[in-house]
ZATOR-996936 format. One record per residue (C-alpha): x, y, z. Coordinates in Angstrom, 2 decimals, m for minus. Example, Ala and Ser with C-alpha at 12.3 -4.5 7.8 and 13.67 -1.06 7.14 Angstrom:
<lummars>
      c1      c2      c3
   12.30   m4.50    7.80
   13.67   m1.06    7.14
</lummars>
This chain:
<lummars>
      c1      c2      c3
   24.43   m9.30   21.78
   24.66  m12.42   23.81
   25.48  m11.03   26.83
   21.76   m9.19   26.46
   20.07  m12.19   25.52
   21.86  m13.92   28.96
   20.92  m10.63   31.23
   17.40  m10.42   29.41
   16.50  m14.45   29.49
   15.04  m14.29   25.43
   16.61  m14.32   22.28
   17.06  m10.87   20.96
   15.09  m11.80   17.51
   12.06  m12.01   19.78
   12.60   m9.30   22.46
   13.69   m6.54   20.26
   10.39   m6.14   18.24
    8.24   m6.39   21.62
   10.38   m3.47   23.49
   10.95   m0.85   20.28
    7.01   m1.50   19.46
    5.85   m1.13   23.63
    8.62    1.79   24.59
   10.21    3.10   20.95
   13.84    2.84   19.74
   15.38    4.81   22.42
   13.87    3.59   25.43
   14.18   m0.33   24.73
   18.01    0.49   24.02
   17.94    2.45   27.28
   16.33   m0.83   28.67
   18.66   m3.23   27.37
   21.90   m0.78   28.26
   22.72    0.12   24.20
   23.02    2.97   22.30
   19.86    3.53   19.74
   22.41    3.46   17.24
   23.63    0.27   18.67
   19.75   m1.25   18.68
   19.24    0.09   15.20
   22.54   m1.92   14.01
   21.25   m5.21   15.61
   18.04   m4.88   14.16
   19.29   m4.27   10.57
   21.44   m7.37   11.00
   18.17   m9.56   12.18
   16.40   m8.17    9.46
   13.78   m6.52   12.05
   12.22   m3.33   10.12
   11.11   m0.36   12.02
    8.40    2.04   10.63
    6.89    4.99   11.95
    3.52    5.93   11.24
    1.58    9.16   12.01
   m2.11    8.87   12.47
   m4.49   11.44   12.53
   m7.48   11.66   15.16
   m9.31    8.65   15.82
   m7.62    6.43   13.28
   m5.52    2.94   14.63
   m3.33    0.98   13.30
   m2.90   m3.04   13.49
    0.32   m4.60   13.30
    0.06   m8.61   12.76
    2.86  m10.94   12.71
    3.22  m13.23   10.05
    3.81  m17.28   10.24
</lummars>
């Protein structure tokens, strides 16, 4: 995990959510050289929670962070 956060220049806690909400799970593990499975262990350690969400035509979705 550190070695990512050295290669990547940010602190996984913050990067992770950005690249799994911009690309999905298995491109930002692709991205930062991890297995999906790997990504989905980090994230369960940080406590990040990852939710899929199927919208029908013309409906959105807003995701806000809290704090």
């Amino acid at each position: 995990m550190r070695s990512v956060e050295e290669k990547q220049g940010r602190p996984l806690e913050n990067l992770v959510p950005d690249l799994v909400n911009q690309l999905g799970m298995s491109r930002a593990a692709t991205q930062l050289g991890v297995s999906p499975a790997t990504l989905g262990y980090w994230m369960l350690k940080m406590g990040i929670q990852y939710r899929r969400v199927a919208l029908a035509d013309g409906e959105t979705i807003e995701v806000r962070r809290q704090g």
